[in-house]
C-alpha positions as CSV (number, residue, x, y, z in Angstrom):
1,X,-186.6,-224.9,-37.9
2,X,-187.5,-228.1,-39.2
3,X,-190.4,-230.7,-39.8
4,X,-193.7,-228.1,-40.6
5,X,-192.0,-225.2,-39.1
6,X,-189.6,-225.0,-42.4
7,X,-191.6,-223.0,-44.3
8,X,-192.3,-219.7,-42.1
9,X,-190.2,-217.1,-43.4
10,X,-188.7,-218.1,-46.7
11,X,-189.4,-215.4,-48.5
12,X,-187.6,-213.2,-45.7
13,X,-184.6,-216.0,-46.2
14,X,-184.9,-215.6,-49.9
15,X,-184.2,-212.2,-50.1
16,X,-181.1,-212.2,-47.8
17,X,-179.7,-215.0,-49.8
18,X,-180.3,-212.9,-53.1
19,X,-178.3,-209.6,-50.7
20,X,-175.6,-211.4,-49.0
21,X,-174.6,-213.3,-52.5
22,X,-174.4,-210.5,-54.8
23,X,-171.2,-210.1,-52.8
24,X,-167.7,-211.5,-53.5
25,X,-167.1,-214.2,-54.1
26,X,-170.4,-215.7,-55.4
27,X,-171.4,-212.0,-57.4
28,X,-175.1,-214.2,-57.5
29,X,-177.5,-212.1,-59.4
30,X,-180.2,-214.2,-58.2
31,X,-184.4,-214.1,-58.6
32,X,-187.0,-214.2,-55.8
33,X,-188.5,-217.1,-57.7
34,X,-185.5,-219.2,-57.9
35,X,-185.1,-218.9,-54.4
36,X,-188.7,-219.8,-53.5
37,X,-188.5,-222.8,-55.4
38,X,-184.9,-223.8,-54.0
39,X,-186.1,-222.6,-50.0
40,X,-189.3,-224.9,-50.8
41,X,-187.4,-228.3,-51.8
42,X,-184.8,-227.9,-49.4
43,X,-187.6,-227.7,-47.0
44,X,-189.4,-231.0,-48.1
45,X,-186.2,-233.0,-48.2
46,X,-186.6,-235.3,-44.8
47,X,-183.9,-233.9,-42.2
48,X,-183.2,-230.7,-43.8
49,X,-183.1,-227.5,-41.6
50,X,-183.1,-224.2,-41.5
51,X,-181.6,-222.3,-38.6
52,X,-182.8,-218.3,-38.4
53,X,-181.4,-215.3,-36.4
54,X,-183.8,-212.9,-35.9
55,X,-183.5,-209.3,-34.7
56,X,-187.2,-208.9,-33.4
57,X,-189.6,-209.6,-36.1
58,X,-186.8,-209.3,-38.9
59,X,-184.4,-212.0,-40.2
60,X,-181.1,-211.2,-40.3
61,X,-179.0,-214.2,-41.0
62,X,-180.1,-217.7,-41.9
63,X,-178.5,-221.2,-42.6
64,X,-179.6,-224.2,-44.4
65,X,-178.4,-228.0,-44.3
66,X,-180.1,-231.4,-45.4
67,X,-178.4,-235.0,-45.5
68,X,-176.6,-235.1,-48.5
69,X,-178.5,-237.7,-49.8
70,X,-181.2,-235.6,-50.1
71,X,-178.9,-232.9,-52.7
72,X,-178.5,-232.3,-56.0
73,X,-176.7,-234.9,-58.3
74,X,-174.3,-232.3,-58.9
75,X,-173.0,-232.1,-55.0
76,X,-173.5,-235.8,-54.6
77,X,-171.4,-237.4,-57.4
78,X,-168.3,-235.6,-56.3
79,X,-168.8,-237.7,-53.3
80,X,-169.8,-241.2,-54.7
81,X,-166.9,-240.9,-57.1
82,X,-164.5,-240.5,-54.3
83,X,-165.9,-243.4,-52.8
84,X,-167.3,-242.1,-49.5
85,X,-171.0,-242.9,-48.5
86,X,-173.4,-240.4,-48.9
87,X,-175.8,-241.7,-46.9
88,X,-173.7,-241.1,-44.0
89,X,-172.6,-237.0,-44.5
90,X,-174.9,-233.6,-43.9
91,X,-174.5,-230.8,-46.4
92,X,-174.5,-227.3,-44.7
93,X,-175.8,-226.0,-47.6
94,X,-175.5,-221.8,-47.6
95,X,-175.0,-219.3,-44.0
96,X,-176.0,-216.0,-45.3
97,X,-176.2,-212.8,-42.5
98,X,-176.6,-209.2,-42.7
99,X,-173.1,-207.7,-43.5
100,X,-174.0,-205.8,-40.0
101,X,-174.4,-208.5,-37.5
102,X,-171.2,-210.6,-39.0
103,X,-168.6,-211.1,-36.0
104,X,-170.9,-211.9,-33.2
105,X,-170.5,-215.5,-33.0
106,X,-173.6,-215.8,-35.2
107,X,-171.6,-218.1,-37.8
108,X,-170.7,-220.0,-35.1
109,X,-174.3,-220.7,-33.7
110,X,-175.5,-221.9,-37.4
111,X,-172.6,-224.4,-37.8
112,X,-173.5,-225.6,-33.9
113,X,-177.2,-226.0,-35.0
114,X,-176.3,-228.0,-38.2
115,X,-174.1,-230.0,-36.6
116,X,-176.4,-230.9,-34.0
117,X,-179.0,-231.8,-36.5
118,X,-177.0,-234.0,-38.1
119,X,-176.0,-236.0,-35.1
120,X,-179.6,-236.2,-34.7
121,X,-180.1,-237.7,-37.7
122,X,-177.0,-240.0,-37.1
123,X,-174.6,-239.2,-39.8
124,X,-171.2,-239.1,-38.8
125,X,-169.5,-236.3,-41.2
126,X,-170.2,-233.0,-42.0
127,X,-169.8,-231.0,-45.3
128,X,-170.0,-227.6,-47.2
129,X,-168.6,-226.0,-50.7
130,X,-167.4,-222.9,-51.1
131,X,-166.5,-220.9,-54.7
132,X,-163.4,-220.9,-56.0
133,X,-162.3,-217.6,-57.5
134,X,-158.4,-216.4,-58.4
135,X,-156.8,-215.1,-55.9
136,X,-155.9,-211.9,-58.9
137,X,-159.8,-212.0,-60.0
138,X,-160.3,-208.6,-60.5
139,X,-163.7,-208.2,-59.1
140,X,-162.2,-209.0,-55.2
141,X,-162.4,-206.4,-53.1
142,X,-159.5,-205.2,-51.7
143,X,-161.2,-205.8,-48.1
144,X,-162.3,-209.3,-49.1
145,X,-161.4,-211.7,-46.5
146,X,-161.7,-215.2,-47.1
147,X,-163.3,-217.8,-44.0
148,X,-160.7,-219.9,-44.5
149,X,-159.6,-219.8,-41.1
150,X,-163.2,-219.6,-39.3
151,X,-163.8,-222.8,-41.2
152,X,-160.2,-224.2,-40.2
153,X,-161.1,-223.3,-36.7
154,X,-164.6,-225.2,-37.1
155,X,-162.0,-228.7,-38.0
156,X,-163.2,-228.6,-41.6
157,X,-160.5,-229.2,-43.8
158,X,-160.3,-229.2,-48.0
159,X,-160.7,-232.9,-49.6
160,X,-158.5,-232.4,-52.2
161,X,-160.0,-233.3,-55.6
162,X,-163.7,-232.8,-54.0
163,X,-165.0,-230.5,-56.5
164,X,-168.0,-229.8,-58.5
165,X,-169.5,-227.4,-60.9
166,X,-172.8,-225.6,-60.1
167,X,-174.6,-223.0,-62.7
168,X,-175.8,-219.4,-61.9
169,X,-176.0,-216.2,-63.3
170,X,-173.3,-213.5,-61.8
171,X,-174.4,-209.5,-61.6
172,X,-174.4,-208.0,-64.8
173,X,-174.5,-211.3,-67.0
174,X,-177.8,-212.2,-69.3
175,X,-177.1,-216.1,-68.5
176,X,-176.0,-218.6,-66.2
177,X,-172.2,-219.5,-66.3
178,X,-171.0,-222.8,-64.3
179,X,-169.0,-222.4,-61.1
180,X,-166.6,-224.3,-59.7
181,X,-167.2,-225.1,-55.8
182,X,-164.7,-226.7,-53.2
183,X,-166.0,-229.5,-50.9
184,X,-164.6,-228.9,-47.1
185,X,-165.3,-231.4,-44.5
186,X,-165.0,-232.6,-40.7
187,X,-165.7,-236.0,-39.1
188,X,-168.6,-235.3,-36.2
């Protein structure tokens, strides 16, 4: 979805995002209203999209990008600092799908449709962060497996040193706590 049609079904798209992050690694906590109010600017930001799978009537998995130009300062400056153009990269911000429907291609489909949108829009590299946690953090599961090789397979890579810090509050905590986030990339 994009343009006018951006707005039909965020609060469906809210509350997976609030589901799917509670798990490891992100341990999100999230509120219905925060994710209103970060669905709704994503949506106004020219170029952004939102790619939905639907099972019928019901949402079941959902992606978001928007030129990087268009994010927060805190995913931008990374960039700028290292000297790449903004102006010229798409931020696949979040994939979130119902733990059910995961293996069926469907990640696959949301990084096509983002990709294709920014090749639309003309920008030449692609880009998406990811949470760092310690490999002995405690609150992995011992079934945890990271996407590191889905992602490898997609040609993103790691930009060493592309890092930034973002703020939410994990399950169980009374206030938000900063986060550090990876930057992966691919030329498109």
């Amino acid at each position: 979805m994009t343009g006018d049609r951006l707005t039909v079904g965020l609060d469906a798209v809210a509350g997976l995002r609030i589901e799917v992050f509670r798990s490891y690694p992100y341990l999100y906590e999230g509120s219905l209203d925060y994710e209103r109010r970060y669905l709704t600017k994503l949506a106004q930001a020219p170029g952004a999209v939102i790619v939905v799978a639907r099972e019928g009537d019901k949402i079941i998995g959902a992606s978001t990008g928007l030129p990087l130009i268009a994010e927060h300062d805190e995913f931008k400056a990374p960039f700028a600092a290292q000297g790449f153009d903004i102006a010229t990269i798409f931020y696949c911000a979040e994939s979130v799908l119902s733990a059910s429907y995961r293996g069926r291609g469907l990640g696959h489909a949301f990084f096509d449709a983002r990709e294709a949108q920014a090749r639309q829009l003309g920008l030449t590299r692609s880009t998406f962060c990811a949470v760092v946690r310690a490999e002995d953090d405690p609150r992995r599961p011992p079934d945890y497996r990271p996407l590191d090789a889905f992602w490898t397979k997609r040609q993103y890579r790691p930009v060493r040193g592309l890092v930034t810090t973002y703020h939410w509050t994990e399950i169980g905590n009374m206030a938000e706590t900063e986060q550090t986030l990876q930057f992966w990339m691919r030329d498109l």
